[in-house]
N, C-alpha and C positions, 0 to 999 in steps of 0.2 A: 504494500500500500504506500503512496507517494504522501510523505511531509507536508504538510500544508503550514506556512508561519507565514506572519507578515516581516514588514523589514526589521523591526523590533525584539513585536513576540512571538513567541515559538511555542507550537504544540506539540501534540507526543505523537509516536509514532505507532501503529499498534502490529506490525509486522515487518519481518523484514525482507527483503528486496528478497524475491525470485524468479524475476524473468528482467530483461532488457534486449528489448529487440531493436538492433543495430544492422542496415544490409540486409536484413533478413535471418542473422545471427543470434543466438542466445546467450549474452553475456552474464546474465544471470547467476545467482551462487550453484555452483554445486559440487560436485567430487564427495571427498571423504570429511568438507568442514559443511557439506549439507546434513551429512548425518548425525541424528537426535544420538547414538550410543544407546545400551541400553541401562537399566537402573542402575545405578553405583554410581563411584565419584567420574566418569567419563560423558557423564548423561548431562543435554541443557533442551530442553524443549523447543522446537522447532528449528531445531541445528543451530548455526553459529548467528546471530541478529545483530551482534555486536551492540551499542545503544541504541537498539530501537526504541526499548520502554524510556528513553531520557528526554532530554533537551536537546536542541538545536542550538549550536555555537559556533561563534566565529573567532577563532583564534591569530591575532595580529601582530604578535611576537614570542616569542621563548616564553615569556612567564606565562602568557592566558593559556599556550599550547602546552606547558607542565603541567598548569594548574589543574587543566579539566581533564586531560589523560591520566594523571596519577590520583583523580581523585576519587574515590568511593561509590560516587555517583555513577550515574549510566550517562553517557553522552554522543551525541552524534558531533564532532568538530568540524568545519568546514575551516579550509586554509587557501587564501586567495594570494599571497606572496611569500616571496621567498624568506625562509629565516636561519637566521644562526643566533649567540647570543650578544653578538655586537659591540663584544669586551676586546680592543686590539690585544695583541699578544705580537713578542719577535721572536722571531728563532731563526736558525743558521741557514736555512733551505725550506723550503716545501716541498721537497722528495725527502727530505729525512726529516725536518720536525723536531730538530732539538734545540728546544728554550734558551735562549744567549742570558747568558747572566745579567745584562744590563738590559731592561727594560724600559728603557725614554727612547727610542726610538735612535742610537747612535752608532747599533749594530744589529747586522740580517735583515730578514724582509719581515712586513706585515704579515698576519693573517688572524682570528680571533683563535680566546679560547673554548674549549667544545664543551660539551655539558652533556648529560645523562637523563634521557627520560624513564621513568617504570613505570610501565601501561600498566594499568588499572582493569580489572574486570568489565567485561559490557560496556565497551567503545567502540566507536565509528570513526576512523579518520579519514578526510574525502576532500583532497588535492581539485582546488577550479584553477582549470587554466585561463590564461590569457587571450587577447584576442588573436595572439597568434599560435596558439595552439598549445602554448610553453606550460607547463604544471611547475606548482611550488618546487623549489630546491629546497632541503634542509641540510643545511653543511655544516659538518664534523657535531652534529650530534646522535650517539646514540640509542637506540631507539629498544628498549628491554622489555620482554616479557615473563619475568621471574615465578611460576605457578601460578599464570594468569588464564582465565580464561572465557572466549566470546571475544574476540576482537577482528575487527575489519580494517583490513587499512587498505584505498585504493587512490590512484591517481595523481602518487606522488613522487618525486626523486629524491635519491638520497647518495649524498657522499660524503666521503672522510678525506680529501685532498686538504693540504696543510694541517691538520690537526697536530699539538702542538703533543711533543711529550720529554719528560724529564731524561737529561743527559747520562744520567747515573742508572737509569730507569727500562723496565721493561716498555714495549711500546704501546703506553697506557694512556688512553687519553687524559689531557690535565686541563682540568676545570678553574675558574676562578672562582672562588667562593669565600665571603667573610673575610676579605682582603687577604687572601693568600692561595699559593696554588696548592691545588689538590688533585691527584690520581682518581679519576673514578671509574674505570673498567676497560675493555678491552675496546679496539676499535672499528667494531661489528656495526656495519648499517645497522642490522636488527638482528637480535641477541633472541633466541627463544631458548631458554630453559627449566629446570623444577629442581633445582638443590639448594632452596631456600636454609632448608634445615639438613635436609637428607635424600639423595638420591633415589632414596629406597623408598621413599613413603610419599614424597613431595609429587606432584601431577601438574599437568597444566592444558588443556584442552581448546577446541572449537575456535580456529584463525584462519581468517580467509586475507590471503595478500595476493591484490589483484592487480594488471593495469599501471603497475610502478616500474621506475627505472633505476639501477643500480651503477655504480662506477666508483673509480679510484682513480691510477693511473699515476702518472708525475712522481714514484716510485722509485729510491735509491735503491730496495731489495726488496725479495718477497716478501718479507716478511714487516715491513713496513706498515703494512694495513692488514687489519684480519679479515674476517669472511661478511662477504656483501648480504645474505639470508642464513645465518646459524639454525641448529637447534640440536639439542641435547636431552638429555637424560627422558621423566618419562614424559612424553605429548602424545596428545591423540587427534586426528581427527582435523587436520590442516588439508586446505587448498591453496596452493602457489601458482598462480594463473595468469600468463598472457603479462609476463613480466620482461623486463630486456636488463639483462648482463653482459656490463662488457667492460673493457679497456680497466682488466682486475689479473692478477695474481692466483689468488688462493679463492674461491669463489662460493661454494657453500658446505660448509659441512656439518653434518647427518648423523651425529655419532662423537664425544669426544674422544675416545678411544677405545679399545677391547673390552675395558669393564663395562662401556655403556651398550650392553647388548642384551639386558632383563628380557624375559615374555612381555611378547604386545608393544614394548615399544616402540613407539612411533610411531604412525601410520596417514602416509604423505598421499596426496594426489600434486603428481608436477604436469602439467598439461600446459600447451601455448605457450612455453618459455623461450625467449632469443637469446641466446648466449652468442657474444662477437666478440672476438678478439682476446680472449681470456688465456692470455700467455701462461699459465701456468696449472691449473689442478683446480678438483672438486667444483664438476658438475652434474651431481653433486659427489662427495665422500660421504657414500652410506654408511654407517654400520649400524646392523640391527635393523630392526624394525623392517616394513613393508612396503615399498613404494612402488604407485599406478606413473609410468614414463611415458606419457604421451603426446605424440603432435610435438614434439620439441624441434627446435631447430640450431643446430651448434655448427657454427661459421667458422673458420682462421682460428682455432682453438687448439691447445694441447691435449693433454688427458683430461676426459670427460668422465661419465657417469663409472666411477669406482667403486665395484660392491669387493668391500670389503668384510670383515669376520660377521657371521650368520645374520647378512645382510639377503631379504628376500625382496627379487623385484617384476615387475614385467613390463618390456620394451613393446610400445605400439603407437605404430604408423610416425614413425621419428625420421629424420632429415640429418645426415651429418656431413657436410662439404669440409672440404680442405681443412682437414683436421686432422690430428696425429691418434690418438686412440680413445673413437669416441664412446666404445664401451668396454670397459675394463674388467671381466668376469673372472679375471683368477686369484683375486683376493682373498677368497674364503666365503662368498657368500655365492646365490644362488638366482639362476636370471631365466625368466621362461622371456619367450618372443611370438609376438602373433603369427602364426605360421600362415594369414592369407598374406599375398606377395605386395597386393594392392594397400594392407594396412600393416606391414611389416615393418623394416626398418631400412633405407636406403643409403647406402657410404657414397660417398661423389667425391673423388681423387681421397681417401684417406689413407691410410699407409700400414693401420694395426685395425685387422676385420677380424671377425667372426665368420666361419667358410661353414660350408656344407649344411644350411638351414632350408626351407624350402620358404622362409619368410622374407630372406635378406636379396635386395638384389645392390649391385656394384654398377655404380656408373666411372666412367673417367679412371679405371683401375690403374694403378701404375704397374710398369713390366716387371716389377717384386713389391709384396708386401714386407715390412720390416719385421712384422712379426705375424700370424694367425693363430687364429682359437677354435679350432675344432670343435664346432656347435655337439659332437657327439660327447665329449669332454665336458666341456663349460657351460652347457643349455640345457640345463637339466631340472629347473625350475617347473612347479606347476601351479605356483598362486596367479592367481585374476580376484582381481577386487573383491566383486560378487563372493567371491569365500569368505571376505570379512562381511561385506552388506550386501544383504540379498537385493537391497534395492537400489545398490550403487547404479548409478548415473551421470556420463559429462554430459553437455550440454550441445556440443560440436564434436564428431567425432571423422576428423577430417582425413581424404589419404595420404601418406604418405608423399607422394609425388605433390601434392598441393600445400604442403607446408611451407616452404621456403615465403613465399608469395602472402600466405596468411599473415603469419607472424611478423613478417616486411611491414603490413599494412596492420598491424592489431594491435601487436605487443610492444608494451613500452607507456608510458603515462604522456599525455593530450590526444591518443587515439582515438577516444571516443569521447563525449558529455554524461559524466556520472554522476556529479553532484543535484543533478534536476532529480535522479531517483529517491533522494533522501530530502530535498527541501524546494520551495517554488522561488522563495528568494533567500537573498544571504541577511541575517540578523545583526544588525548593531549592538557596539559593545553593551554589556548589560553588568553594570557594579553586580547587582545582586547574585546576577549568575556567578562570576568571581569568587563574591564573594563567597558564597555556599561552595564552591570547588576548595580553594584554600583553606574554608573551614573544616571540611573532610576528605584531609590525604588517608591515602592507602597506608597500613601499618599491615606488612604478613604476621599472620599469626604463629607461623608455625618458628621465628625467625626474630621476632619482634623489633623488624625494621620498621621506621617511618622515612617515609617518600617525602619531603617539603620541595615546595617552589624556591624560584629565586630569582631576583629581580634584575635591570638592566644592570647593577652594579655589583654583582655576585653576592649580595646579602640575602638569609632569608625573607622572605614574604608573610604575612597573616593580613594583612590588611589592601582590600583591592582597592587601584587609586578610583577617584570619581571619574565619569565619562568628559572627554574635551570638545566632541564632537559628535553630529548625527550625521550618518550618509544615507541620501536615497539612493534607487534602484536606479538614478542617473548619474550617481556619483557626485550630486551636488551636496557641500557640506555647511551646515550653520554651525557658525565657529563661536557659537555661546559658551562661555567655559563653564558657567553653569550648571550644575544637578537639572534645574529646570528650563527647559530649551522648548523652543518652537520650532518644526519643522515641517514643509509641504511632505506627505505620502500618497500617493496612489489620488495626487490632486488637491488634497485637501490638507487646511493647515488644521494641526492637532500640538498639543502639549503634549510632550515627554520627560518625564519625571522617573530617574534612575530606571529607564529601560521600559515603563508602562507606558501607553496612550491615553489622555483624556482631552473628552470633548471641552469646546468653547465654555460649557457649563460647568466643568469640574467634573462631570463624569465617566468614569472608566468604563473606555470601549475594547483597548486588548491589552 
């Protein structure tokens, strides 16, 4: 059901987004983050909705985009520009990122310093692009989901180019906060995992990441930036869809290492993914858990999808051009492939294949392969989704041969208008909203962390400032500094009082 708010106020939402017809395409949720799970701690009622039961927001810098992601609350966020958190920082390079001791600007280059979000339970994040097509950038922040679960994020880019990190220091990003620098985690576009307390007990379920763009790139070494989509220990029930990866290193990994291979872990649908130019590994690094491989397309790439230790997967109707070894099956885990030829897997000039399938066909073969994988060997997989949900479903299930051309045109964030699915117009700032966010950050319980905001000057947050402005739906602004402001809407002049409407009379209309 589509959002209905005015430019102001915002209603609720009472379901969430399952169909968008684009081309005559269904963009809509689904894979393995449409599926409810059944009763226990994996189960959320009508699959993943992220805030649909919440608010309508619009976030216009780092603090409002902390405040209502990490807060308690359920929220739908709409992000109309680019953000980072605006705090300069120097360091020696922007390929390596290491903080110069002198901080007045008299040595290195510019760039800020990064910051750490922890999404919050039952969120919406939903990137509008510009009129040229361009979706929000958020640069060198963080984006974590620590045993969260329900969250949507679509339509947005993310990178970690210049993030700044300490010279002594692993490559951690450093935050400013409370006038000093601080370490706060690794430098994962988006971080998914559950060892708040304990890997053994901690969950985190139901995330749909759609429609976004990932990068890095300007890179002294691999290991300069970490993975563009992580996740770890236990998750259930994610859809990664119709996303574009590129110009990266190390790119997503599945699995932190051998110990993370419990029952049931993880259970991924990757469908519609462009992966370009990823010089280096993991697309993804499985380990453990199940993943549905579909419709992907992996361009001028190195190693690709690496199943490693009792990693279970199945390859269908995937595209892999000029790439060094786009499926990697002798790790230790196990890989069935669609054996119709039309939805199978096709190599185009690749150099490490998979032989003797009756699914796989080779275009552009060179006159030796560097290595092969004997499909009688390494193909010996027999999971398909439908074994975990009987009523698994994508939404496009395209062939092989028409991949390259889809994902050209689909994947990657301002390809389509997403944000009209979740509101009719974008809402101006709302104090109360704020404030009710910063009044209830997330604290895990099992951990007893608390998540706080922070402001343009790395201080903590409690108090949101008053609104400085109103914008209509033309972008015209009444620059009353005012709580109470006068603004034209939909034609007509109304009073606004911290985010409400009232008529000429004094009475409230929304």
């Amino acid at each position: 059901m589509k959002k209905l708010l005015s430019i102001i106020a915002c209603t609720l939402m009472t379901a969430a987004v399952s169909a968008q017809t684009v081309d005559g395409r269904n963009f809509g949720i689904d894979g393995f983050a449409a599926y409810e799970g059944t009763s226990g701690k994996w189960y959320h009622a009508g699959g993943t909705t992220g805030g649909a039961d919440g608010e309508v927001v619009k976030a216009s810098n780092l603090s409002e985009l902390q405040a209502y992601l990490q807060s308690n609350k359920p929220y739908i966020v709409l992000v109309d520009k680019d953000i980072d958190t605006g705090i300069t920082a120097y360091v020696d390079d922007l390929s390596t990122g290491h903080l110069c001791d002198k901080q007045d600007g008299s040595e290195g280059v510019a760039t800020t310093y990064g910051e750490r979000i922890m999404i919050a339970d039952n969120k919406t994040l939903i990137g509008i692009s510009d009129a040229s097509g361009r979706a929000p950038l958020f640069s060198r922040i963080t984006f974590v989901m620590q045993c969260t679960h329900n969250v949507i994020i679509r339509n947005c880019r993310f990178t970690m180019v210049g993030a700044p990190i300490l010279k002594s220091g692993e490559n951690k990003i450093v935050a400013w906060r409370e006038g000093a620098q601080k370490e706060v985690g690794d430098p994962d576009c988006i971080g998914i995992q559950a060892d708040a307390k304990s890997a053994k007990t901690d969950s985190g379920s139901h995330i749909w990441i759609d429609h976004c763009e990932f990068f890095n790139g300007n890179a002294a070494n691999k290991d300069r930036y970490d993975g563009l989509v992580d996740c770890k220990n236990n998750i259930q029930w994610l859809t990664i869809s119709y996303n574009l990866f590129h110009d990266h290193d190390k790119a997503c990994l599945w699995g932190k290492g051998d110990s993370d291979v419990f029952d049931n872990c993880r259970t991924i649908s990757a469908h519609h993914n462009y992966f370009k130019d990823i010089q280096g590994s993991r697309l993804p690094l499985q380990r453990g858990g199940n993943v549905h491989y579909m419709n992907n397309y992996q361009v001028s790439s190195q190693d690709g999808w690496d199943l490693r230790s009792k990693s279970v997967g199945y390859a269908d109707a995937c595209y892999f051009k000029n790439s060094k070894a786009a499926i990697l099956p002798d790790g230790g885990g196990v890989v069935k492939i669609n054996e119709d030829p039309v939805y199978g897997v096709i190599y185009d000039n690749c150099s490490r294949v998979i032989t003797g399938h009756a699914g796989v066909t080779y275009k552009n073969a060179p006159a030796k392969y560097d290595k092969e994988f004997p499909a009688s060997t390494y193909v010996t997989g027999t999971w398909v989704p439908t074994d975990t949900w009987a009523g698994y479903y994508v939404n496009n299930h395209d062939k092989a041969e028409d991949v390259p051309a889809i994902c050209e045109q689909y994947s990657g964030a301002g390809k389509i208008v997403i944000w009209k699915e979740y509101a009719s117009e974008v809402p101006a700032y709302s104090q109360t909203a704020m404030q009710a966010a910063l009044d209830n950050p997330r604290t895990i319980a099992s951990s007893g962390q608390t998540y706080y905001t922070y402001d343009a000057n790395g201080n903590k947050m409690t108090v949101a400032p008053a609104p400085t402005a109103i914008e209509n739906v033309n972008g015209n602004v009444n620059a009353n500094i005012n709580k109470v402001q006068k603004a034209v809407i939909n034609g007509k002049l109304v009073i606004v009082n911290d985010g409400k409407q009232f008529n000429a009379a004094g009475q409230l209309v929304k």
